[in-house]
C-alpha positions in Angstrom: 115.8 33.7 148.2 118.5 33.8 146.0 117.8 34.0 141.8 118.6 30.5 139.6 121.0 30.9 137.4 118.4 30.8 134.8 120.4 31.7 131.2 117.8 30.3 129.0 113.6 31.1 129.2 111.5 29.2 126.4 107.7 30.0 126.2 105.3 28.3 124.1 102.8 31.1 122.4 99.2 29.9 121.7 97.6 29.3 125.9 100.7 30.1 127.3 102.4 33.7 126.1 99.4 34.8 124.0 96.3 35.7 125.7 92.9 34.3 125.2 92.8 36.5 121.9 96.2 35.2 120.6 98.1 38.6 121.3 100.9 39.4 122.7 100.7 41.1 126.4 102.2 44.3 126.4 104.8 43.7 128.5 106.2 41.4 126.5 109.5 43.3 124.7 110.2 45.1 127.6 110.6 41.7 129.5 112.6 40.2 127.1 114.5 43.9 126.7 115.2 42.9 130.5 116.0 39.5 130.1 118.8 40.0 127.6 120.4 42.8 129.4 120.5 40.5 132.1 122.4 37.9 130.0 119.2 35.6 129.7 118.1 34.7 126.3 114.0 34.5 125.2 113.1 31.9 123.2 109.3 31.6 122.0 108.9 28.1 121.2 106.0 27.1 118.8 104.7 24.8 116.1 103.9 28.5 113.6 106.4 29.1 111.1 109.9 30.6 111.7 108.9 33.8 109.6 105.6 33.5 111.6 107.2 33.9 115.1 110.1 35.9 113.3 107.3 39.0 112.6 105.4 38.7 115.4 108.6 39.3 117.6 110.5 41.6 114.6 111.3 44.7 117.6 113.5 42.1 119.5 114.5 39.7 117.2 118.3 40.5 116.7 119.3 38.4 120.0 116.2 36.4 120.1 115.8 32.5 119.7 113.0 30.9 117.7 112.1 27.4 117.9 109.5 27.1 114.8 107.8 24.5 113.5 107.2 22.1 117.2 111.2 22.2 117.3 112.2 21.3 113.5 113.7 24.7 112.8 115.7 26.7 115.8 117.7 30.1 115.3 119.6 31.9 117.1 120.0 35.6 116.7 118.7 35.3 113.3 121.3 31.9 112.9 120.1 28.5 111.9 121.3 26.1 115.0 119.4 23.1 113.6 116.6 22.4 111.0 115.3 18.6 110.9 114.2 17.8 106.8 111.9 14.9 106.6 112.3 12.3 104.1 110.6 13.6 100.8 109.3 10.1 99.9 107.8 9.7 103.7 106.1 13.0 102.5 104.9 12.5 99.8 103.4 8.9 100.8 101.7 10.5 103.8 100.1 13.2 101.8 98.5 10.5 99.7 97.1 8.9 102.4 95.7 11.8 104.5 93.9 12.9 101.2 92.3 9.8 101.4 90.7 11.0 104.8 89.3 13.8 102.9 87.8 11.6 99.9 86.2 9.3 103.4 84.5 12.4 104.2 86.7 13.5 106.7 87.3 17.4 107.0 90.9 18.3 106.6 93.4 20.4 105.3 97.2 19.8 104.8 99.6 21.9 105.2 103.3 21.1 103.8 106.0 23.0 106.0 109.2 24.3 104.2 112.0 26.1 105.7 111.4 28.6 102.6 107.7 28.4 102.9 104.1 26.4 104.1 102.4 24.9 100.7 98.8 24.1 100.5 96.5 23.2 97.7 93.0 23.7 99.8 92.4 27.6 98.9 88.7 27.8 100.6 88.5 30.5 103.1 87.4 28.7 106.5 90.5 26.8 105.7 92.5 29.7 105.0 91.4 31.4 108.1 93.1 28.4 110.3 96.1 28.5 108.3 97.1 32.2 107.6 97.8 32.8 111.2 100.4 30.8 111.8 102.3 30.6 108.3 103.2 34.4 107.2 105.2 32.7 104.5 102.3 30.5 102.3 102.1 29.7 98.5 99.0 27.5 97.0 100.3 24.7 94.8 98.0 22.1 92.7 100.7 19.0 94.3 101.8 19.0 97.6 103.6 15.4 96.7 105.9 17.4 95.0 107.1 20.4 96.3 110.2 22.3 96.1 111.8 23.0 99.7 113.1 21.2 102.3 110.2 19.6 104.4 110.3 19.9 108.2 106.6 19.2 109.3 103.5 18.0 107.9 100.2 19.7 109.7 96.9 18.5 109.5 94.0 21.0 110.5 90.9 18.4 111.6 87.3 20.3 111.7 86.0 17.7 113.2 87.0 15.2 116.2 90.5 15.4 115.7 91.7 12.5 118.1 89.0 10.3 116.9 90.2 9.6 113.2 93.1 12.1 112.0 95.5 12.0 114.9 95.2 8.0 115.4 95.5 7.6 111.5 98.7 9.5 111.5 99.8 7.6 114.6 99.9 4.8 112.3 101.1 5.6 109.4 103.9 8.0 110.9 106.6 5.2 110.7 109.6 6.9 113.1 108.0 10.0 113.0 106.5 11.7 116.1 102.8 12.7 116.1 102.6 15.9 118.2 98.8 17.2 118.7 99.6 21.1 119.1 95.9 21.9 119.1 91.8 20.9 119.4 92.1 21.1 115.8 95.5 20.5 114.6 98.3 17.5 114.6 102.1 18.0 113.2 104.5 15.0 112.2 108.3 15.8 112.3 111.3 13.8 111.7 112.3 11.2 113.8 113.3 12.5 117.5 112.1 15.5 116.7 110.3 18.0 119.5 110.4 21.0 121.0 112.3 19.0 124.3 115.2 18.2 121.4 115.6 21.9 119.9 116.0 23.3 123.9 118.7 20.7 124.5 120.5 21.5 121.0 119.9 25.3 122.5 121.6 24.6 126.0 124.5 22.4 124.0 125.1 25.4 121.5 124.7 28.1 124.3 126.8 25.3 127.0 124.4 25.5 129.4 122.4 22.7 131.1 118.3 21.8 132.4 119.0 24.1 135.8 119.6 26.8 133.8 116.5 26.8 131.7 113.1 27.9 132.5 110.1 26.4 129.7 106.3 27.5 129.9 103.6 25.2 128.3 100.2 24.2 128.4 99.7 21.6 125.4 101.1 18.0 124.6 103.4 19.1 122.2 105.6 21.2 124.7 105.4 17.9 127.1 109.4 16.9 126.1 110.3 20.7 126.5 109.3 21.0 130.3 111.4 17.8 130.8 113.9 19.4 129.3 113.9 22.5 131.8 114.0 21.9 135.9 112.7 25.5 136.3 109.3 23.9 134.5 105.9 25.7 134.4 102.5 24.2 133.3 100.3 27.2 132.9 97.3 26.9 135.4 94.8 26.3 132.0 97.1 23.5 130.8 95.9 20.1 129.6 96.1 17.4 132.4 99.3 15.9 131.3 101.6 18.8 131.0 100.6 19.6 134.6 101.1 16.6 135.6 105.2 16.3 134.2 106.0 20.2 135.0 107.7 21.2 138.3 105.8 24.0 138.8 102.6 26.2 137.8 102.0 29.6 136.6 99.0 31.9 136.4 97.0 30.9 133.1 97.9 33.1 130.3 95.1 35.3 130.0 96.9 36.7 133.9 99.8 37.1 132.1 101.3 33.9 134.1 104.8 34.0 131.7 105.5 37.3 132.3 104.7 37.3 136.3 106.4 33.9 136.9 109.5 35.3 134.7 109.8 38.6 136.8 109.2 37.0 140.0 111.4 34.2 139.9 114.4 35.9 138.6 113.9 39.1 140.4 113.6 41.6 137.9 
């Protein structure tokens, strides 16, 4: 069988790329190595921070494309090809109100997402050790209703039952926004529009290539619009229900290595 034309491959990290212990399999740069010399560009696609992704992919990150933050923030060879600011007042409002989980009892953090840096104002360490991961770039601030940087996504790490009180309460008080639940634990609001399925179509207008052309890899509701944005779409076998359901195809789960296999097998290389 003859190759796709495949000029775009976008991964999700966390149960797709990453293995069971969030690292990176080894084969990773030298498949992307591959990949560009082929004329195919890698894009890891996540909800972490741009300088987040940026580091953990810093050997081959000259050519590479990041989509950060669930789609808010997409380079291109270190070249800003869209960012997505939310309103500050929105912000601001929403913090309010999420604190007010917090004083109901509920366990949660917040996390503020600038293009220049996350901002929190919880500092205790079970909350730091959920955070630091995915946010390389992190300052501590005593008001997150006012900070200084352009806001692209609000994140809110549930310790509890996320879907039973934090992701509905969001739901509601989002407004335009879309709710995207990334995680058991964790739920991000972006602008209006705004998902990873958006930043691959601004990636295959800026790079003038089209959904048969792209291959996307996911396993969690907030890559759902991304695999509709691909044809060459690939629910990892571990995926949630729904993301298996609305992807063409299906990969070996990520602790096999499924991205890397599926990647090399289907395009021959």
């Amino acid at each position: 069988m003859t190759a796709p034309d495949i000029k775009l491959v976008v991964a999700d990290l966390d149960g797709t790329l990453l293995d069971e212990r969030k690292q990176m399999p080894a084969e990773t740069f030298a498949l992307i190595r591959d990949l560009q010399a082929a004329g195919v560009a890698f894009a890891p696609a996540s909800g972490r921070q741009w300088a987040t992704i940026e580091s953990m992919f810093h050997e081959v990150a000259d050519e590479l494309v990041i989509i950060a933050e669930n789609g808010a923030y997409v380079t291109h060879a270190g070249v800003e090809v869209a960012a997505h600011p939310l309103d500050p007042a929105w912000v601001s409002g929403a913090v309010r109100k999420t604190q007010g989980l917090a004083d109901r009892g509920v366990d949660v953090g917040i996390v503020v997402c600038g293009i220049e840096s996350a901002w929190i104002d919880r500092t205790d360490q079970p909350f730091l050790d959920q955070v630091e991961p995915y946010y390389r770039r992190l300052k501590v601030t005593e008001d997150l209703t006012s900070v200084d940087d352009t806001i692209i996504k609000l994140a809110v790490h549930d310790f509890g039952d996320l879907e039973a009180v934090t992701a509905p309460f969001l739901k509601e008080h989002a407004e335009q926004n879309p709710v995207a639940i990334s995680g058991a634990h964790w739920v991000d609001v972006m602008a209006e529009g705004v998902n990873k399925g958006l930043a691959v179509r601004e990636l295959q207008a800026e790079m003038g290539i089209d959904a048969t052309q792209t291959m996307a890899f996911g396993d969690y509701l907030n890559d759902y619009e991304m695999l509709q944005a691909a044809d060459w779409s690939f629910a990892m076998s571990n995926a949630h229900p729904d993301i298996l359901d609305v992807a063409n195809y299906t990969a070996p789960p990520n602790h096999e290595n499924g991205v890397i296999t599926t990647v090399r097998s289907v395009l021959g290389l």
